[in-house]
Backbone as CSV, one residue per row, in Angstrom:
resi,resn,N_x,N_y,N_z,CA_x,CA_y,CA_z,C_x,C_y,C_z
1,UNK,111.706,84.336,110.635,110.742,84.238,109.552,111.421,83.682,108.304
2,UNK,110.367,82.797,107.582,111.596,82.107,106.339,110.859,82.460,104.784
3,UNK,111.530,83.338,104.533,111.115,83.474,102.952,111.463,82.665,101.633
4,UNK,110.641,82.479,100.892,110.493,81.485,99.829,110.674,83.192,98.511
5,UNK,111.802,82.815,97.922,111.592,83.760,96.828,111.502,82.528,95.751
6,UNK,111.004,82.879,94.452,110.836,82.498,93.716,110.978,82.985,92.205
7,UNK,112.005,83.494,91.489,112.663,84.304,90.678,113.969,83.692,89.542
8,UNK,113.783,84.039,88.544,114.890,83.696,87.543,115.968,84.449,87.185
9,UNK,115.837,85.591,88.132,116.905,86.446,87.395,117.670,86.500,88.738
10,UNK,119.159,86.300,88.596,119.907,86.195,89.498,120.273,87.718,90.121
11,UNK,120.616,88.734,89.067,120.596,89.690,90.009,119.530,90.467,90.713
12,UNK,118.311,90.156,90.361,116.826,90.011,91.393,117.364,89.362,92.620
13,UNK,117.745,88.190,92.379,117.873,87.133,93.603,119.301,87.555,94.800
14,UNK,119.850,87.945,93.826,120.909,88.332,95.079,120.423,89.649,95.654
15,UNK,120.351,90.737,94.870,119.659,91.828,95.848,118.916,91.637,96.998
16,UNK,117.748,90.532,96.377,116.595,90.565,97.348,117.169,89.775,98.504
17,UNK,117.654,88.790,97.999,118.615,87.620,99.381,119.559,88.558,99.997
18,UNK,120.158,89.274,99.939,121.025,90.327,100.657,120.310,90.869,101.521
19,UNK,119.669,92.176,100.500,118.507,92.648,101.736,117.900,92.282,103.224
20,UNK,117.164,91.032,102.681,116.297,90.022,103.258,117.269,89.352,103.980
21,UNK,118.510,89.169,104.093,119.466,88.302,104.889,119.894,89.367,106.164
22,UNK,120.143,90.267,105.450,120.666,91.618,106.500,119.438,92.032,107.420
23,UNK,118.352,92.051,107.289,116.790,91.929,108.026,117.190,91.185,108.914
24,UNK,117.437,90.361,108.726,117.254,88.560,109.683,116.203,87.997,109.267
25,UNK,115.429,87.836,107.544,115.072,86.707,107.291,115.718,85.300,106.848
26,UNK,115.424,84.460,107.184,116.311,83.612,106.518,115.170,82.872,105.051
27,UNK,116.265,82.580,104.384,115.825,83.171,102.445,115.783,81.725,101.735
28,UNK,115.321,81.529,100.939,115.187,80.129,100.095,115.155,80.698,98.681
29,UNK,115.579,80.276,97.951,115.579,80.639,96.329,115.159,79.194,95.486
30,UNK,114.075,79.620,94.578,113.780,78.739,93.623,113.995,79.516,92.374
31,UNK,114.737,79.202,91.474,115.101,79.662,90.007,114.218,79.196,89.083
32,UNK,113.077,78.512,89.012,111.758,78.228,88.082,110.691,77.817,89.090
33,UNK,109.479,77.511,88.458,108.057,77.275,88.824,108.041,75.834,89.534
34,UNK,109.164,74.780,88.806,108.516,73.298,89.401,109.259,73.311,90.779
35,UNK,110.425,73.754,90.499,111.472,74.148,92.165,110.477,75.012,93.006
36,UNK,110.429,75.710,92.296,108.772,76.910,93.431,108.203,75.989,93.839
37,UNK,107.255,74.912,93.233,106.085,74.809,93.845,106.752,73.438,94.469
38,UNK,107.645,72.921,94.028,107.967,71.953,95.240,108.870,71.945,96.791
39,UNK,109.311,73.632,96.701,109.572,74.297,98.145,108.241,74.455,98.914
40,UNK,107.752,75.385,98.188,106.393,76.466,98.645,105.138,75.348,99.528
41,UNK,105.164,74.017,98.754,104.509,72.907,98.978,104.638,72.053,100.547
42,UNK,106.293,72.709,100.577,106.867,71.283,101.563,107.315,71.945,102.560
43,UNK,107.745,73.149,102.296,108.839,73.894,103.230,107.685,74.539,104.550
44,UNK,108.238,75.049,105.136,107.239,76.135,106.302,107.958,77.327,105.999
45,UNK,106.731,78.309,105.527,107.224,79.547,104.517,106.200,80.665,105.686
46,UNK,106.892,81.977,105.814,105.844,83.035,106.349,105.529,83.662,104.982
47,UNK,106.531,83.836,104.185,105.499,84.147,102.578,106.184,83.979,101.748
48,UNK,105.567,84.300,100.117,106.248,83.458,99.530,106.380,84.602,98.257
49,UNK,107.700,85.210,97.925,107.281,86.349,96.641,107.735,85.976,95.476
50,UNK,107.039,85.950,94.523,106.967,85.164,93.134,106.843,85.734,92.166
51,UNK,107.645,86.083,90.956,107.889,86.470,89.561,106.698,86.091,88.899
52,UNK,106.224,86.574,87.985,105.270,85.982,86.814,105.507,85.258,85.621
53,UNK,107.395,85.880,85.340,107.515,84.904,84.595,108.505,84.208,84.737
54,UNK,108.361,82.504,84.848,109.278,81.866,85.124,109.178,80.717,84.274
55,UNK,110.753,79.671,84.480,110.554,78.487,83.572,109.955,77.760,83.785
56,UNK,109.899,76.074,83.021,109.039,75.196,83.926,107.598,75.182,83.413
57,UNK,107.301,76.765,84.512,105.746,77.062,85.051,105.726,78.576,85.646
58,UNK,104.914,79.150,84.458,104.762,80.663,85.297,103.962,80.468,86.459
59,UNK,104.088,82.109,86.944,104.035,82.492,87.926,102.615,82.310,88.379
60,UNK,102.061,82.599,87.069,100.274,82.442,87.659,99.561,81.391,88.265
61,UNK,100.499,79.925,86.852,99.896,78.873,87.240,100.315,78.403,88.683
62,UNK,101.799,78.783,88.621,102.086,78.351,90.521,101.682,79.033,91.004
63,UNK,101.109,80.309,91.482,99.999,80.675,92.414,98.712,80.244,92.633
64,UNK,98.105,79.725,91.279,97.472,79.231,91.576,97.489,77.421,92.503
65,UNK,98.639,77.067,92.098,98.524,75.662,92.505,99.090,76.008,94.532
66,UNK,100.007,76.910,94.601,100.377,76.804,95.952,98.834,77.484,96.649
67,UNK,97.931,78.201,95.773,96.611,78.782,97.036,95.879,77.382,96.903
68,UNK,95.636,76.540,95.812,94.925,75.620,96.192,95.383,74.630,97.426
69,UNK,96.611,74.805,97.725,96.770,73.586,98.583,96.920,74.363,100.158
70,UNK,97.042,75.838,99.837,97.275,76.264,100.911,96.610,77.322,100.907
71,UNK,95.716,78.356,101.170,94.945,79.346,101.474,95.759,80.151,102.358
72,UNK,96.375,80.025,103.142,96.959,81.098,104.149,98.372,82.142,104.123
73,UNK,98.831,80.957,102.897,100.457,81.125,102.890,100.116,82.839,102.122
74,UNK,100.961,83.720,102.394,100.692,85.197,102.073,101.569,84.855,100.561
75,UNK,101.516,85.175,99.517,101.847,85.748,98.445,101.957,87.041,97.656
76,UNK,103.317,87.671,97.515,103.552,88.583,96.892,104.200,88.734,95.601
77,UNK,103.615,89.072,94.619,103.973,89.100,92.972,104.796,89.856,92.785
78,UNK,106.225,90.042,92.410,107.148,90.927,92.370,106.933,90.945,90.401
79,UNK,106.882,91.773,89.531,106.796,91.584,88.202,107.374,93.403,87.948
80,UNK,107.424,92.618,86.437,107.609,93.760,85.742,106.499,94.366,84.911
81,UNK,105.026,93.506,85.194,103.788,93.371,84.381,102.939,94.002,85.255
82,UNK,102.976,95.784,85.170,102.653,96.496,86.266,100.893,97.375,85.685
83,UNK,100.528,96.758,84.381,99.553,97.323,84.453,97.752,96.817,85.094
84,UNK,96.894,97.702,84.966,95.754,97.439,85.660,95.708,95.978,85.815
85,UNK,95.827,95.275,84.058,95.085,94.111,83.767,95.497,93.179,84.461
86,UNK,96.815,93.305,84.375,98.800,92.387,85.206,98.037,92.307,86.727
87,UNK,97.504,93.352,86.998,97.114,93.097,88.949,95.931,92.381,88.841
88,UNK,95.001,92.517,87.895,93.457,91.679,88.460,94.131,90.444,88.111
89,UNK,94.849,89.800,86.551,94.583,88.323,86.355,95.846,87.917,87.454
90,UNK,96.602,88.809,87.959,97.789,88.438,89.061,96.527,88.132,90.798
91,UNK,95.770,89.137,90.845,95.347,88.305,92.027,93.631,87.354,91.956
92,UNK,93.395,87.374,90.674,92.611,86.508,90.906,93.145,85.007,90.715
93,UNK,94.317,84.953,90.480,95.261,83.764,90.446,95.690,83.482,91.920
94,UNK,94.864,84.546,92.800,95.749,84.319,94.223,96.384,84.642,95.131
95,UNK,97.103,85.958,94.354,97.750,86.736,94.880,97.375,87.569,96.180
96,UNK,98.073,87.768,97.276,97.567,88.269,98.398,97.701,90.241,97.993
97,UNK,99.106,90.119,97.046,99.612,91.489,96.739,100.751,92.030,95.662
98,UNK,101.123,92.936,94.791,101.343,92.963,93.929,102.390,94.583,93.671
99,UNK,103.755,94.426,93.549,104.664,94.728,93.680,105.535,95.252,92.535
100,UNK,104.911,96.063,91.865,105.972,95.697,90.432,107.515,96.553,90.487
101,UNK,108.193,95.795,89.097,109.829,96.517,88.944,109.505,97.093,88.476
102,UNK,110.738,98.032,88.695,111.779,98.385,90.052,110.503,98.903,91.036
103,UNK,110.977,98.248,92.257,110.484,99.098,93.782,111.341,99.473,94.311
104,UNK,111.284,99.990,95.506,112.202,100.590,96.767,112.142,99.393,97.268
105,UNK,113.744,98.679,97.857,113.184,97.653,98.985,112.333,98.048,100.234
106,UNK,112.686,99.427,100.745,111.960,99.322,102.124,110.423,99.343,101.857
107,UNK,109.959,99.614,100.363,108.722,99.470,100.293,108.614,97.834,100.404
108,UNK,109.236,97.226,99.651,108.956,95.723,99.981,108.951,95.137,101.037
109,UNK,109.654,95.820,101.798,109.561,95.325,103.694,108.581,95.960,104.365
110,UNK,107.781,96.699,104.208,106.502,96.958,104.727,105.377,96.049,104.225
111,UNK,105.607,95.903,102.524,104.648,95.289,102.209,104.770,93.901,102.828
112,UNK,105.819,92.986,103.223,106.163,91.852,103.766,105.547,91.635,105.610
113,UNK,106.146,92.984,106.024,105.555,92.824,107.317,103.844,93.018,107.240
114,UNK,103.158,93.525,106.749,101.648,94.106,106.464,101.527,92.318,106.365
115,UNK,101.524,91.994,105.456,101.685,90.775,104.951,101.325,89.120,106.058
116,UNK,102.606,89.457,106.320,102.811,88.641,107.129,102.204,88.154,108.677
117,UNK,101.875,89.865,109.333,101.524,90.397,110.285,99.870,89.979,110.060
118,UNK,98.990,90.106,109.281,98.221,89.503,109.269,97.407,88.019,108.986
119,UNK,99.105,87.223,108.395,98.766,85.817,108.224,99.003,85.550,109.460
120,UNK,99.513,86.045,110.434,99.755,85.379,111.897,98.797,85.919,113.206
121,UNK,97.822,86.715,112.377,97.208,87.526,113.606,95.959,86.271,114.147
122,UNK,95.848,86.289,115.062,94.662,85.304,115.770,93.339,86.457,115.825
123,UNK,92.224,85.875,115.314,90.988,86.867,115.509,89.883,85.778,116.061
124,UNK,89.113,86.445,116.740,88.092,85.669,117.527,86.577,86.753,117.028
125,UNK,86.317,85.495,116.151,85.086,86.114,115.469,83.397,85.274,115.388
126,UNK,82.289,85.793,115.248,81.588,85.045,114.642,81.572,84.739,113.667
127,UNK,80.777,83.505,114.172,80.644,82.765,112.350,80.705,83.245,111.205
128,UNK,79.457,83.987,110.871,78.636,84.132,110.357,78.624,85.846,110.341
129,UNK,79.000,86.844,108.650,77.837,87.998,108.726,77.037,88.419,107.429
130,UNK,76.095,88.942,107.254,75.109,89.132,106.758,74.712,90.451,106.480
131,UNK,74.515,90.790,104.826,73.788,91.863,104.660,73.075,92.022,103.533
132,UNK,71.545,92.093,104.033,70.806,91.145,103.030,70.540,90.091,102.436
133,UNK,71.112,89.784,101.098,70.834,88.115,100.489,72.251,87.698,100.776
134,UNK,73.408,88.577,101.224,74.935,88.227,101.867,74.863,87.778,102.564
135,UNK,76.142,86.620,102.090,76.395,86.070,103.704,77.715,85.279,103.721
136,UNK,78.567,85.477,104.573,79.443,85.451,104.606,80.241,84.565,105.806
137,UNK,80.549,83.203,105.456,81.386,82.305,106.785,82.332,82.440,107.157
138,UNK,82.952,82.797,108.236,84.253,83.618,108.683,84.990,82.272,109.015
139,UNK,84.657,81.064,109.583,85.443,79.944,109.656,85.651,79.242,108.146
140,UNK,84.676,79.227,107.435,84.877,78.195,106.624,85.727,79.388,104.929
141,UNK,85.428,80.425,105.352,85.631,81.532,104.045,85.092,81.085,103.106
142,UNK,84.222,81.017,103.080,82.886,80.753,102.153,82.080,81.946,101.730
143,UNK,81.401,82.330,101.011,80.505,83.641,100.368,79.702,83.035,99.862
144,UNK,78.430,83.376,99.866,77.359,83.312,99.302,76.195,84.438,98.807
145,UNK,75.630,84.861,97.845,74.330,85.657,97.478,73.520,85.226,97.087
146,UNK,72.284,85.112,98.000,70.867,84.695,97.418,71.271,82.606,97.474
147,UNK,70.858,81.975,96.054,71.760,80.691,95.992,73.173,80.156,95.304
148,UNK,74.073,81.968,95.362,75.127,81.799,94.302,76.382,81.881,94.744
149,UNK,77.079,80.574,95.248,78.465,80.779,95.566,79.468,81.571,95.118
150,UNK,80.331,82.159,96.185,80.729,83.235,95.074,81.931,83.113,95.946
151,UNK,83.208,82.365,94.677,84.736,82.260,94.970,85.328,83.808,94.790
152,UNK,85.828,83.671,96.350,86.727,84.741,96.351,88.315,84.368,96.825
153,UNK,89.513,85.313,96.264,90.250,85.161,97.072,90.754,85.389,98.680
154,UNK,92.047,85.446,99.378,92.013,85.715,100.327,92.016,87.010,100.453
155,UNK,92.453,88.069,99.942,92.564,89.303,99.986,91.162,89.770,99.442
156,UNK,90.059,89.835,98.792,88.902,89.667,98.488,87.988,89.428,100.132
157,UNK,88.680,88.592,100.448,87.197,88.010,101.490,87.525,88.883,102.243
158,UNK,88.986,89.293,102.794,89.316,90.131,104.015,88.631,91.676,103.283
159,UNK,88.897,92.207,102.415,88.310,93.346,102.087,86.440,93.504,102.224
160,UNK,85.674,92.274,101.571,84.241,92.379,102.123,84.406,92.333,103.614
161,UNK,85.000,91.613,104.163,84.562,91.313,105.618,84.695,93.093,106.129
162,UNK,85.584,93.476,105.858,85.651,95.155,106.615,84.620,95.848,105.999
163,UNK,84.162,95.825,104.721,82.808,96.238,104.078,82.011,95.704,105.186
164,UNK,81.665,94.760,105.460,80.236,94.269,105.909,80.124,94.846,107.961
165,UNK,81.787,94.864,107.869,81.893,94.931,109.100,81.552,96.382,109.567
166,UNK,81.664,97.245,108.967,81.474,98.768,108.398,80.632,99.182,107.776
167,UNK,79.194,98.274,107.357,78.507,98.871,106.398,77.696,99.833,106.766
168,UNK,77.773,101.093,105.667,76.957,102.041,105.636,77.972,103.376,105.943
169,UNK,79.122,102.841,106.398,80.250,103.987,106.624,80.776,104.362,105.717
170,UNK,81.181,105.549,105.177,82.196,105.583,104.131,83.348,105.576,104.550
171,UNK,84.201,104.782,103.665,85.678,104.027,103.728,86.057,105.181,102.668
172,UNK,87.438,105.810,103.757,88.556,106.175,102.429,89.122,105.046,101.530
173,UNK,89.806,105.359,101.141,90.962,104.383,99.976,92.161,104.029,100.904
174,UNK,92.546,105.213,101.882,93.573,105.405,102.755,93.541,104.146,104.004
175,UNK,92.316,104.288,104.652,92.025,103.666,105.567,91.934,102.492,105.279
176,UNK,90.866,101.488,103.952,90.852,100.722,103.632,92.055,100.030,103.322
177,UNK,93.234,100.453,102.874,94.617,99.895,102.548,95.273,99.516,104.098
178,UNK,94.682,100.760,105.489,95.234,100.467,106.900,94.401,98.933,107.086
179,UNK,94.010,98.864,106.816,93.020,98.185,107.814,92.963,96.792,107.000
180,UNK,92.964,96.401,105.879,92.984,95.337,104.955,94.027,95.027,104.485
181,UNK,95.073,95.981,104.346,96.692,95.845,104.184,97.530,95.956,105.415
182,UNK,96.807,96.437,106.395,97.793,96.984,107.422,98.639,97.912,107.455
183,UNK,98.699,98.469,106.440,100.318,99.581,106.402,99.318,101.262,105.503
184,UNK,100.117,101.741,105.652,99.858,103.445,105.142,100.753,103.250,104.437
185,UNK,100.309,103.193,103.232,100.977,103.785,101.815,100.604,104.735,100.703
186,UNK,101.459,105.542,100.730,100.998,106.475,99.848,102.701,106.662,98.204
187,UNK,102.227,105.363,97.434,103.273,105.218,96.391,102.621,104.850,95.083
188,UNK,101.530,105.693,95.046,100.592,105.879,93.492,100.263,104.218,93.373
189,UNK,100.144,103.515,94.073,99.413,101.979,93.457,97.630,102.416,93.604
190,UNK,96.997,101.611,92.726,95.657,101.942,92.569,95.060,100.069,93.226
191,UNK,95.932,99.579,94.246,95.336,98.127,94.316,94.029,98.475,95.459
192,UNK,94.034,99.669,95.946,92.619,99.103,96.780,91.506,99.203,95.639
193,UNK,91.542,99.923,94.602,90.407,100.325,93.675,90.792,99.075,92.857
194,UNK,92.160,99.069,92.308,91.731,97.598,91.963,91.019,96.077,92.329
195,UNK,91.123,96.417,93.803,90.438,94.744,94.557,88.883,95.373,94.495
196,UNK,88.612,96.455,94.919,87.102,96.577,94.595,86.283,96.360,93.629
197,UNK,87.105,96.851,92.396,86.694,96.782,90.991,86.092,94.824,90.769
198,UNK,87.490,94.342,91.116,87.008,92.969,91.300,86.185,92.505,92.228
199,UNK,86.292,92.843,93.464,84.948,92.836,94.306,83.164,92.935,94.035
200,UNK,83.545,94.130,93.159,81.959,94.330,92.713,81.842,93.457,91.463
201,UNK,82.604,93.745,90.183,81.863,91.752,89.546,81.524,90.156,90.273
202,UNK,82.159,90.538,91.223,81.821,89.171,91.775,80.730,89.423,92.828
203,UNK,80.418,90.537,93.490,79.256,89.854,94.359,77.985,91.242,94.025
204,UNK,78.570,91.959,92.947,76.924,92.725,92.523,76.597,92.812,90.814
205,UNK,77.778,92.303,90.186,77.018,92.065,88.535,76.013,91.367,88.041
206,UNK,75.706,90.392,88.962,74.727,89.955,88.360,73.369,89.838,89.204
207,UNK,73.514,90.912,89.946,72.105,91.584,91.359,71.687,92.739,91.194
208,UNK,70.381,92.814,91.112,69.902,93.736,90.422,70.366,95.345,91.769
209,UNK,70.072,94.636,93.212,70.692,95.209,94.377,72.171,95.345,94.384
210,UNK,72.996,96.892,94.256,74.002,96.636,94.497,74.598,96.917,95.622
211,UNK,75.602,96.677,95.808,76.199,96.413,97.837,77.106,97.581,97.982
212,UNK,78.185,97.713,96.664,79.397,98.507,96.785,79.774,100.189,96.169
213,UNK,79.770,101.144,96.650,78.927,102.184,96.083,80.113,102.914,96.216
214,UNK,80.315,103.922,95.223,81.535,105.162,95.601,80.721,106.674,95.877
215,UNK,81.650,106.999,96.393,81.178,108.486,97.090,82.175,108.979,96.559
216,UNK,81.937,109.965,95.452,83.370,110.872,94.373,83.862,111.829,95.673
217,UNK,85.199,111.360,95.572,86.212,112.375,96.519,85.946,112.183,97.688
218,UNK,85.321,110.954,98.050,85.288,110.616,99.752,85.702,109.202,100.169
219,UNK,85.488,108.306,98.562,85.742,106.776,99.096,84.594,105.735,98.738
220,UNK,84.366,104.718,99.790,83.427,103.729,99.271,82.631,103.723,100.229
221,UNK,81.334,103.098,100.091,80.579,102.316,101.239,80.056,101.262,100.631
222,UNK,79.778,100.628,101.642,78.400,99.287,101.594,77.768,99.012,102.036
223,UNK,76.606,99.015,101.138,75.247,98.704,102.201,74.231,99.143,100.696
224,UNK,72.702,98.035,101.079,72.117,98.227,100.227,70.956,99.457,100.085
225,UNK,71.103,100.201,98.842,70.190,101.442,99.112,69.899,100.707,97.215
């Protein structure tokens, strides 16, 4: 597996290249944004973990430019910009997932395999699912409500799709992180409530019907009541 780090601070970079070398990944280092995005662009990467702030070109704008050209490549935000706000404008820039300093590495190697493990998984699906004025293209990752396109990211679409795929069930927080992250973590991050939070402005703020509902002390569901 070949990792693309993307980081300015050298003793970031050697830790993580150590680590990650002793694994058996083999490691690429870019020390600013224009070196980032002209690896991340060219190279064959299983993912790619990226600082927020870098020279050049932060972190945001190169996430955003490597999801436009590539949708699949997994991205992980390693920062020191660990609050609520730092995770929504970090993944609506793209981000698959969001990591802040200091972590545990072995937390970072779960989050890498979770990661990764699902940019490579093969699924055999229909087209097409639907609930209500929803609707949702599983080939093309497309969203739609009623006549209103509605851009999501990749971590976004995979989270409705288990909503829709599940609707009417209540979802822990726990399960939802198994099943959309792949991994069981329990290390105080609030990102499944954070991707929902963003979830519901984008496909029920402006419907008078809403889709995404909490159940206090049990979790979420979806489905329209």
């Amino acid at each position: 597996m070949n990792i693309l780090i993307i980081e300015d601070e050298e003793k970031v970079v050697a830790f993580l290249k150590k680590g990650l070398t002793e694994q058996g990944y083999k490691v690429d280092v870019a020390f600013d944004g224009q070196m980032g995005e002209r690896l991340a662009l060219q190279g064959n990467y299983s993912i790619v973990l990226l600082d927020l702030i870098l020279p050049y070109m932060n972190g945001l704008e190169l996430c955003r430019r490597i999801r436009a050209s590539n949708d699949k490549l997994p991205i992980l935000m390693l920062t020191a910009l660990g609050t609520t706000e730092d995770k929504v404008i970090g993944f609506n820039a793209g981000a698959d997932d969001y990591l802040t300093k200091p972590f545990e590495f072995k937390e970072l190697l779960v989050r890498i395999k979770a990661l990764t493990k699902r940019a490579s998984r093969v699924k055999h699906k229909t087209r097409t699912l639907q609930v209500f004025d929803l609707e949702i293209d599983l080939y093309k990752k497309t969203v739609k409500r009623g006549d209103k396109v509605i851009t999501l990211t990749a971590k976004e679409f995979s989270l409705l799709e288990y909503f829709i795929l599940n609707k009417g069930r209540i979802l822990s927080r726990a399960e939802i992180a198994e099943h959309v992250w792949d991994i069981n973590f329990d290390t105080g991050t609030n990102v499944v409530d954070v991707y929902i939070n963003i979830l519901r402005k984008k496909i029920d703020k402006d419907f008078e019907c809403k889709l995404i509902h909490t159940r206090i002390g049990l979790g979420y569901f979806f489905d329209m009541i």
